[in-house]
NUBAMI-634028 format. One record per residue (C-alpha): z, y, x; chain. Coordinates in Angstrom, 3 decimals, always signed. Layout:
NUBAMI-634028
Z  Y  X  A
...
//
This chain:
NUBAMI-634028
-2.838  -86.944  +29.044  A
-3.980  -83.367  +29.841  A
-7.537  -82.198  +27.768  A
-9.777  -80.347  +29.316  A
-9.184  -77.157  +26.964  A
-5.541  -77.342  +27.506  A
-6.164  -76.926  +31.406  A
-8.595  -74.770  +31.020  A
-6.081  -72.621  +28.877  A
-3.480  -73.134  +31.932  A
-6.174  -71.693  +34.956  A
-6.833  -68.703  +32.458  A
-3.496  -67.830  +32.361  A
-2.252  -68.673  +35.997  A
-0.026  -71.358  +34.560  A
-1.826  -73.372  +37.222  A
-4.059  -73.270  +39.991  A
-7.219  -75.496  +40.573  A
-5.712  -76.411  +44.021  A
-2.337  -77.465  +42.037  A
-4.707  -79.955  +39.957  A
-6.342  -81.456  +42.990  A
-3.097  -82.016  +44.741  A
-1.629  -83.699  +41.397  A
-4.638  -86.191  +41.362  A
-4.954  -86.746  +45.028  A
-0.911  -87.736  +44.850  A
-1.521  -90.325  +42.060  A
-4.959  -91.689  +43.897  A
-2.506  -92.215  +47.180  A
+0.270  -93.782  +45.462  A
+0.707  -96.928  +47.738  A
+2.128  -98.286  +44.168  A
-0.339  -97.514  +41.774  A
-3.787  -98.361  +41.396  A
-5.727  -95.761  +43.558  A
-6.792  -98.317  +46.039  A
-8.403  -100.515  +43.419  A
-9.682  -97.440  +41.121  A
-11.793  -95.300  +44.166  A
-14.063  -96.298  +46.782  A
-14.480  -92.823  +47.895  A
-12.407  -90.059  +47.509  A
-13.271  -86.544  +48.755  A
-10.090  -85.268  +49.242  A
-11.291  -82.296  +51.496  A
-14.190  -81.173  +49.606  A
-12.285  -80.660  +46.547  A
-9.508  -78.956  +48.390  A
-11.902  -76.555  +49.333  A
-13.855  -76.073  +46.602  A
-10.513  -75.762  +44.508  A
-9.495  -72.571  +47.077  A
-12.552  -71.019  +46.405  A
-12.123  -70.921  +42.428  A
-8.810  -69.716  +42.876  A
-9.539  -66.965  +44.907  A
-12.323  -66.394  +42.616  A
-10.328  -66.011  +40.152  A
-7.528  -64.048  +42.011  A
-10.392  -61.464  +41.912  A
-11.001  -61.045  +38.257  A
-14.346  -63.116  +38.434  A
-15.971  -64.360  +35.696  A
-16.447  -68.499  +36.097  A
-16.771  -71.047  +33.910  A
-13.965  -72.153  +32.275  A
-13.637  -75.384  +33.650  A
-13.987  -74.377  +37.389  A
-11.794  -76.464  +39.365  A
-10.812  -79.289  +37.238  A
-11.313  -82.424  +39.375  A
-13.270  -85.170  +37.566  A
-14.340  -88.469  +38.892  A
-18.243  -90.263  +39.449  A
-18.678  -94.103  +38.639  A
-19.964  -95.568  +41.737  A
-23.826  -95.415  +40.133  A
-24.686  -92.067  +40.658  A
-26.008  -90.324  +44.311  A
-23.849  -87.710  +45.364  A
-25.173  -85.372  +48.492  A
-23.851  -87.120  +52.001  A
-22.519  -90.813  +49.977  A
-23.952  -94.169  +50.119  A
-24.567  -94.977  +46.135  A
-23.496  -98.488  +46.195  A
-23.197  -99.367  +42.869  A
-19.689  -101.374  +43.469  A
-21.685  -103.702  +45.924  A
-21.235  -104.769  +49.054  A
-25.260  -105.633  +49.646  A
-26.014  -101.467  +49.479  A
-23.657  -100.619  +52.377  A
-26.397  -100.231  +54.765  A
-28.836  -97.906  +52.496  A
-28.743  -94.236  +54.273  A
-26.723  -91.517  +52.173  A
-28.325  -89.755  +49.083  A
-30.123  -86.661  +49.962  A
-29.408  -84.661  +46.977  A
-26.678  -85.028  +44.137  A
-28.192  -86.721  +40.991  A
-28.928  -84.441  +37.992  A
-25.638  -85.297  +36.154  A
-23.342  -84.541  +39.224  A
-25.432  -81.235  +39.848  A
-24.857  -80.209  +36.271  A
-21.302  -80.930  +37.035  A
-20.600  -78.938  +39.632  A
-22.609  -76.592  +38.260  A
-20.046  -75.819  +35.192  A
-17.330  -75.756  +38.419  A
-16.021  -79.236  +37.962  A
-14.740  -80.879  +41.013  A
-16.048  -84.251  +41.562  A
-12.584  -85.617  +43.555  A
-14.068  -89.070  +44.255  A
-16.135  -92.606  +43.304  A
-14.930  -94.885  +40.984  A
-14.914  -98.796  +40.881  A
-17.017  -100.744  +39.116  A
-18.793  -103.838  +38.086  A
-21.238  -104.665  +40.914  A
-24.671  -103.346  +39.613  A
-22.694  -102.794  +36.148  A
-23.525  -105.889  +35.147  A
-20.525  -106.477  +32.979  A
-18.535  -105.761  +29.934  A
-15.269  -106.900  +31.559  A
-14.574  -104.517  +35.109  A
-14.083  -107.121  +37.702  A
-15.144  -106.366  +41.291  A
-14.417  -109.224  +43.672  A
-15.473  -106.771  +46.705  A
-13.090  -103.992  +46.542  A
-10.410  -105.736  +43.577  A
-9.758  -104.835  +40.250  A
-8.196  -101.971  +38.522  A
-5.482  -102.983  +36.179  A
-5.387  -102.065  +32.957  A
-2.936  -99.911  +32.509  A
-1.197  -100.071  +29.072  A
-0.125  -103.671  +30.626  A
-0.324  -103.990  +34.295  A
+2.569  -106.568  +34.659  A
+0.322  -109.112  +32.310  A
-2.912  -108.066  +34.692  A
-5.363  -107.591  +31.837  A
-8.726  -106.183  +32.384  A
-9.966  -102.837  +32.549  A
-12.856  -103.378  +30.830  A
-16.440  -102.677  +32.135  A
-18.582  -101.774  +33.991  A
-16.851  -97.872  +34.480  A
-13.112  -99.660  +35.006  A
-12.530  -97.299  +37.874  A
-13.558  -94.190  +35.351  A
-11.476  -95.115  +32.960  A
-8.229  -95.969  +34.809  A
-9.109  -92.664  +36.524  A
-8.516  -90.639  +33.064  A
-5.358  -93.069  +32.172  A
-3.261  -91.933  +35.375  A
-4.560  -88.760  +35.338  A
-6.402  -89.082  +38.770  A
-8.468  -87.093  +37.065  A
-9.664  -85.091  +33.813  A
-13.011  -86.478  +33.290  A
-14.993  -89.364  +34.365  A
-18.594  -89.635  +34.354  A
-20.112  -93.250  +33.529  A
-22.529  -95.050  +32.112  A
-23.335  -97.380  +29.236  A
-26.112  -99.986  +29.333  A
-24.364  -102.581  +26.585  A
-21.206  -100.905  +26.135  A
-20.144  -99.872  +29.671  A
-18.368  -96.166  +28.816  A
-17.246  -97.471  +25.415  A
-15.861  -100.756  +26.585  A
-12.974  -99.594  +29.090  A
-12.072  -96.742  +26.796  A
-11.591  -99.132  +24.381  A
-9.386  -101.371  +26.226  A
-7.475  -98.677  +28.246  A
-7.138  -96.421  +25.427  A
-9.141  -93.456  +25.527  A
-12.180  -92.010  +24.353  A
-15.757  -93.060  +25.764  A
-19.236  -91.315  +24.347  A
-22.383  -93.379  +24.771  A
-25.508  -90.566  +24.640  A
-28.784  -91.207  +22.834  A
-30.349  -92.495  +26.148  A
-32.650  -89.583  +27.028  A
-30.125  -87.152  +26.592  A
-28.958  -86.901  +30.277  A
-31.590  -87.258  +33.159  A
-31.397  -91.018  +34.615  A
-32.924  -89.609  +38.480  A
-30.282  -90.414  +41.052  A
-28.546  -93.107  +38.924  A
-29.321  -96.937  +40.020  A
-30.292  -98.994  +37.481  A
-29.469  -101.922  +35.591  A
-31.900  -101.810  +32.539  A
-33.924  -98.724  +32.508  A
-34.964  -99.175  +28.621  A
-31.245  -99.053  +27.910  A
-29.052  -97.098  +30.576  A
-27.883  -93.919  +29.189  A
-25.316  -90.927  +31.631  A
-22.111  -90.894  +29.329  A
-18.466  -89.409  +30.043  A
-15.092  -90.950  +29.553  A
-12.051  -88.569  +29.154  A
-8.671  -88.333  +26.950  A
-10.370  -87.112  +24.118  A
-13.529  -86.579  +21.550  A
-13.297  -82.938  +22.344  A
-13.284  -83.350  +26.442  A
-16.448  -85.855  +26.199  A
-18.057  -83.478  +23.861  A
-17.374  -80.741  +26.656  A
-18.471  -83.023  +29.371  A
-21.788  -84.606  +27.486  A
-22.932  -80.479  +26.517  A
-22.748  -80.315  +30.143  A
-24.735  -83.347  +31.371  A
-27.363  -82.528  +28.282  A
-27.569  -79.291  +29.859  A
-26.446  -77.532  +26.542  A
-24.212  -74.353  +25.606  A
-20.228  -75.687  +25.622  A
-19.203  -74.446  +22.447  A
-16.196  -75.116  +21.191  A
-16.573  -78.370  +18.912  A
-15.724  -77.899  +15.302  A
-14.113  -81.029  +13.679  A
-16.709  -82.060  +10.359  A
-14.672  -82.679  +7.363  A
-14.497  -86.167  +5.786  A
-14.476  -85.334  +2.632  A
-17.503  -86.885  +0.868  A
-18.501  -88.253  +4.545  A
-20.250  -91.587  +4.313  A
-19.710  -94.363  +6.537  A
-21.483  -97.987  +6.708  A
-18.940  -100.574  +7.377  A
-20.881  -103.832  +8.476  A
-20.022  -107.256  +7.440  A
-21.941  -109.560  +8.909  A
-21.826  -110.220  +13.238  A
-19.969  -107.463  +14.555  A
-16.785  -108.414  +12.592  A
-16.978  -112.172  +12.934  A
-14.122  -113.439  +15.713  A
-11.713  -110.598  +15.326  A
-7.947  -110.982  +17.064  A
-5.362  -110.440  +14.748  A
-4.015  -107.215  +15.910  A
-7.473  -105.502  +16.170  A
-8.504  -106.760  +12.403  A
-5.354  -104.709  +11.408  A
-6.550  -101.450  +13.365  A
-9.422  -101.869  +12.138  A
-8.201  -102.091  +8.779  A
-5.653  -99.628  +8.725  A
-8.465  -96.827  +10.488  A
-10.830  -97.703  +7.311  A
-7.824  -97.008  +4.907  A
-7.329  -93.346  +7.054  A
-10.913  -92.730  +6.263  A
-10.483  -93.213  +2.961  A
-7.184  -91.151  +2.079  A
-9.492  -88.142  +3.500  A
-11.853  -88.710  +0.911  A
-14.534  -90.198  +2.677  A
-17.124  -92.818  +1.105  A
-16.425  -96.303  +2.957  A
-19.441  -98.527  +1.651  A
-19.174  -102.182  +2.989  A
-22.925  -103.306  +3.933  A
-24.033  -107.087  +4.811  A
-26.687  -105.503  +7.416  A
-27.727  -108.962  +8.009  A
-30.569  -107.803  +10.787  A
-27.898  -107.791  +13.305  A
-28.011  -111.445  +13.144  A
-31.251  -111.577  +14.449  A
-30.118  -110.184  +18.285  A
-29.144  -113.155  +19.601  A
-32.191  -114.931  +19.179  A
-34.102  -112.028  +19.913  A
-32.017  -111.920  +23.513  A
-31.789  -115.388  +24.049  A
-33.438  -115.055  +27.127  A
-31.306  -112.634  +28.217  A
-33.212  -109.746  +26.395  A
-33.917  -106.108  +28.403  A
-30.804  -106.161  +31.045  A
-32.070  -109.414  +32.412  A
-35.726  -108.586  +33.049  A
-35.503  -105.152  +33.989  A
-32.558  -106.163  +36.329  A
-34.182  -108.563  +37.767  A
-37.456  -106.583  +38.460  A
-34.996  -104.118  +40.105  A
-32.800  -106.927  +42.086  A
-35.833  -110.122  +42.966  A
-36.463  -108.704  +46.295  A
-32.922  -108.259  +47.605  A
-31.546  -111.469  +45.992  A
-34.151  -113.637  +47.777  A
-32.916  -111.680  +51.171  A
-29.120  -111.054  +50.444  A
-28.342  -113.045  +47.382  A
-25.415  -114.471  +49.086  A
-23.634  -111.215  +49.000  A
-23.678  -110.651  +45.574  A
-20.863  -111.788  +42.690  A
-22.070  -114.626  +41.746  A
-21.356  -113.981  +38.340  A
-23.510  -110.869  +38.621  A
-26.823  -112.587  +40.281  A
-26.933  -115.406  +38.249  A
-27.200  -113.128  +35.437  A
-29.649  -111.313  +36.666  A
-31.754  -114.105  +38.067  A
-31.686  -114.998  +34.316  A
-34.898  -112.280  +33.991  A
-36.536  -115.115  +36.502  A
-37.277  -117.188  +32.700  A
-38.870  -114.373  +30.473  A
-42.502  -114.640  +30.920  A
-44.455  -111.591  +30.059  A
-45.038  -112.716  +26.849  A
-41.824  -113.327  +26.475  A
-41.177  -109.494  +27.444  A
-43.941  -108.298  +25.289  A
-41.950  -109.663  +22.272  A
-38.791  -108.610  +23.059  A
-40.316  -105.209  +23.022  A
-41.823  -105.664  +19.371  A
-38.840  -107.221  +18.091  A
-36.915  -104.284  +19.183  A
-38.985  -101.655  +18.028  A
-39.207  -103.533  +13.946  A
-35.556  -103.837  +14.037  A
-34.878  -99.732  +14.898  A
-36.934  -99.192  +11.825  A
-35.687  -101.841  +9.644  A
-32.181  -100.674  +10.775  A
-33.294  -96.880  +10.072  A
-34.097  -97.546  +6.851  A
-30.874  -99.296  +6.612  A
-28.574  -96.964  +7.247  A
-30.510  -93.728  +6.535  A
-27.723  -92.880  +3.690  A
-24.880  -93.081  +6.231  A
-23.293  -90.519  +8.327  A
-22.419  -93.005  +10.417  A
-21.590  -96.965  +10.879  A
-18.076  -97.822  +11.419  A
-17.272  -101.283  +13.352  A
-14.738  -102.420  +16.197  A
-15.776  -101.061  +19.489  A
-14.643  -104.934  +20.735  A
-13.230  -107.644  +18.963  A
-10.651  -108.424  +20.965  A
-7.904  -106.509  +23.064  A
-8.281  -106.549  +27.543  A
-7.997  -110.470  +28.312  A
-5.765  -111.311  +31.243  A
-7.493  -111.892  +34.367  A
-6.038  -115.280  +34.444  A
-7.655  -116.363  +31.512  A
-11.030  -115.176  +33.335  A
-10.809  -117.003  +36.469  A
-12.981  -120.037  +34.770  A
-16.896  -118.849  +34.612  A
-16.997  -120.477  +31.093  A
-14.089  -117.901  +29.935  A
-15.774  -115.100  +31.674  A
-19.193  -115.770  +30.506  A
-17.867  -116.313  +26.794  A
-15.500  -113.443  +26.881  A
-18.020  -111.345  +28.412  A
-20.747  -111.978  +25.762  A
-18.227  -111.134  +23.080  A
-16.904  -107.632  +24.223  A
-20.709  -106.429  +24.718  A
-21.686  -107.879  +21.253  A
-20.804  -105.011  +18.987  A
-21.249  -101.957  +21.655  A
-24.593  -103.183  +22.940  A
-25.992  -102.861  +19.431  A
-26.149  -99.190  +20.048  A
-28.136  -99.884  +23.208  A
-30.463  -102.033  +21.765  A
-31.066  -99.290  +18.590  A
-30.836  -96.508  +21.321  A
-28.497  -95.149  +18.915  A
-25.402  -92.941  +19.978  A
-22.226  -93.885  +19.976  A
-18.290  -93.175  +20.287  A
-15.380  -94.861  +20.841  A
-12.061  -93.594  +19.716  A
-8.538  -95.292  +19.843  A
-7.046  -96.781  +16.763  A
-4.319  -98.558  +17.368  A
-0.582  -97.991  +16.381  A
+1.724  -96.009  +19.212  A
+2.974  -98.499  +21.606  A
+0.689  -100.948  +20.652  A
-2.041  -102.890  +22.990  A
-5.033  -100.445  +22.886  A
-7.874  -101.135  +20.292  A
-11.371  -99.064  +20.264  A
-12.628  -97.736  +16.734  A
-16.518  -97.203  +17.733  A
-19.159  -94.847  +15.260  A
-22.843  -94.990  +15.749  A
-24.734  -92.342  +14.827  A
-28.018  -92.004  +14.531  A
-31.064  -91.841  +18.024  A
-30.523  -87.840  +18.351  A
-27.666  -86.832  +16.091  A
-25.121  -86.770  +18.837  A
-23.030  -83.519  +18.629  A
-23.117  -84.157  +14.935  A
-21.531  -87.251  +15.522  A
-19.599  -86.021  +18.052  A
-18.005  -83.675  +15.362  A
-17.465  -86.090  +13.127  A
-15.899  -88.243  +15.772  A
-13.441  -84.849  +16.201  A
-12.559  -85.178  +12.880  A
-12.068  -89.206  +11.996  A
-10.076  -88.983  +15.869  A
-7.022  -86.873  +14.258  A
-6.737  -89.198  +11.240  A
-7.013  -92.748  +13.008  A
-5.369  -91.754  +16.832  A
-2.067  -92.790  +18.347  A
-0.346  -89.923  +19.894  A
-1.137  -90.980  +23.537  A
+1.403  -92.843  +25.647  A
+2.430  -90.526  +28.501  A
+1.333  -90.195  +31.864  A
+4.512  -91.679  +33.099  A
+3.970  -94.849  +31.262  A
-0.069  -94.662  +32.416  A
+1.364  -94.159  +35.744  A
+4.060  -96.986  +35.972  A
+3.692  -98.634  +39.295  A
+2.434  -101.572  +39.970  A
+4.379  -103.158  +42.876  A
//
């Protein structure tokens, strides 16, 4: 998979031509045998056509332009984009009239010349860890699209977008794990922000208290390009930190209970990387993780602010939703607001119990998931679903709860089913753990599969 610095090397030195880019993407979003169809809901073929002529005749001229003008990127379904119906992968928003204005995360976009090329699939409402839309289909994931295994969720489209190079960045969100999930599963890097770093206006909600604007792309150096943008920050060129005397929390308790096999060895073998460079590995009970399931037992923030955002529509056009989605969020229907109240407290003593906790650490180290993509067969049940759904989101919606950032970073063998290494950093410290990410990514990384194999069609 292309970076972005590598293409941005190629425009520099007319190896390639914004307009070259587009065309490459738009070829593998119409390929009647791959997964375009499933991955898009929109794509704006002509607008990024155009805009791609007009940054290579700017450039024809000598002008000076960002370095990533004209590299098409894609926008998860979530965010309003001038002259589009945001319809959060639903079928109930179809009738809403078109945004006014882009959103603050696609204007910063554009503003650094990146070519938003289309909308991406996605859990209705993002509410779920797995990717499954029952109103426009499912992408498949691609490292195994003959066993049709999930893209994980809720930003599948964004993620099979970067895969099959449809395009070179994807801009998503995370509420429990939603940009760190599918790069897990597909294979590729996804960076959950501390969750005021990017503006939320223009982005439909699922839990306000926990949504944060992250990007998904093919590696820790592209998201670190793509979140400087979105924070509104200088794009310097990220400097990998060294591991040597790095220190890193390995928890012991909940988030590595119910490990597959195969991801207990990544795991395992990504620690032992660590190591060799020198770093301090310190295994830590942090036994106040325990406490989150009976502290969201009620469905904790997603399913009260959800609801608040959803009670009026589901009462008028319930019947429209995935019913896996709505009954979730009519879930928020049994927290009183007492019930609320204390959620609230019990979130706010465990950030500083957790704080205190891992105050010594550069960072914690645990499995983004603890299992590779299921097979959409084994889904079809809502037990399964429900079961396998809770268990993805455990580890990744940690970070959420702690508003704590987070990265996930592939660290599986070559050729082997993709498995997500994630680090959480601390509420703030994200380009420092961004550049730590940098540097723990070239010890524990497979050399990506190529975009042929990404790419292998599907009919």
């Amino acid at each position: 998979m292309n970076t972005l610095a590598a293409l941005a090397r190629d425009l520099d030195a007319g190896a390639t031509t914004s307009r070259r880019l587009v065309e490459e993407c738009l070829t593998r979003i119409g390929d009647p045998c791959g997964e375009g169809a499933r991955v898009f809901l929109k794509v704006h073929a002509e607008a990024a056509r155009a805009a791609a002529d007009y940054y290579d005749r700017l450039r024809a001229q000598g002008a000076a332009l960002s370095p990533w003008s004209g590299i098409p990127v894609s926008v998860k379904d979530l965010f309003d984009m001038a002259g589009d119906v945001t319809t959060a992968g639903s079928r109930v928003l179809l009738g809403q009239p078109p945004a006014r204005r882009d959103c603050a995360a696609v204007a910063r976009l554009r503003a650094a010349g990146f070519i938003p090329i289309g909308r991406t699939n996605m859990t209705e409402f993002a509410y779920s860890g797995l990717g499954l839309n029952p109103h426009y289909g499912t992408p498949l994931n691609p490292f195994d699209r003959p066993g049709r295994r999930a893209p994980g969720g809720s930003s599948a489209g964004a993620a099979v977008s970067i895969t099959d190079e449809m395009a070179y960045g994807a801009l998503g969100t995370d509420t429990g794990g939603s940009c760190r999930i599918p790069a897990a599963f597909c294979g590729i890097v996804g960076f959950k922000p501390t969750a005021r770093r990017v503006p939320l206006s223009g982005v439909f909600p699922l839990a306000e208290s926990l949504d944060s604007v992250g990007p998904l792309a093919a590696s820790v150096e592209c998201c670190a390009t793509l979140d400087a943008v979105l924070a509104d920050e200088p794009t310097a060129v990220l400097h990998a930190a060294g591991l040597r005397a790095r220190r890193f929390a390995v928890p012991t308790r909940y988030v590595l209970d119910s490990l597959d096999a195969h991801v207990a060895r990544s795991f395992e073998r990504a620690i032992q990387q660590l190591r060799i460079a020198g770093a301090a590995v310190d295994e830590i009970p942090l036994s106040e993780l325990e406490e989150l399931p009976a502290i969201n037992r009620k469905g904790g923030l997603p399913a009260a602010q959800a609801y608040a955002v959803h009670r009026e529509r589901l009462e008028s056009d319930g019947a429209r939703y995935d019913p896996r989605v709505s009954r979730r969020i009519l879930g928020g229907r049994e927290q009183s607001a007492a019930d609320y109240l204390e959620l609230i407290r019990a979130r706010t003593d465990l950030q500083r119990r957790l704080e205190e906790s891992l105050g010594g650490f550069d960072a914690a180290v645990l499995p983004t998931t603890p299992i590779i993509a299921p097979r959409l067969e084994d889904l079809e049940s809502d037990e399964s679903y429900l079961r396998t759904n809770q268990l993805v989101l455990r580890n990744t919606a940690v970070a959420n709860f702690l508003d704590r950032c987070a990265v996930s970073i592939p660290c599986h063998e070559p050729g082997a089913a993709p498995v997500g290494l994630m680090l959480m950093g601390a509420r703030g410290a994200d380009r420092r753990l961004l550049a730590l990410a940098a540097a723990v990514e070239a010890r524990v990384s497979p050399v990506r599969w190529s975009g042929a194999v990404a790419r292998e069609p599907s009919c």
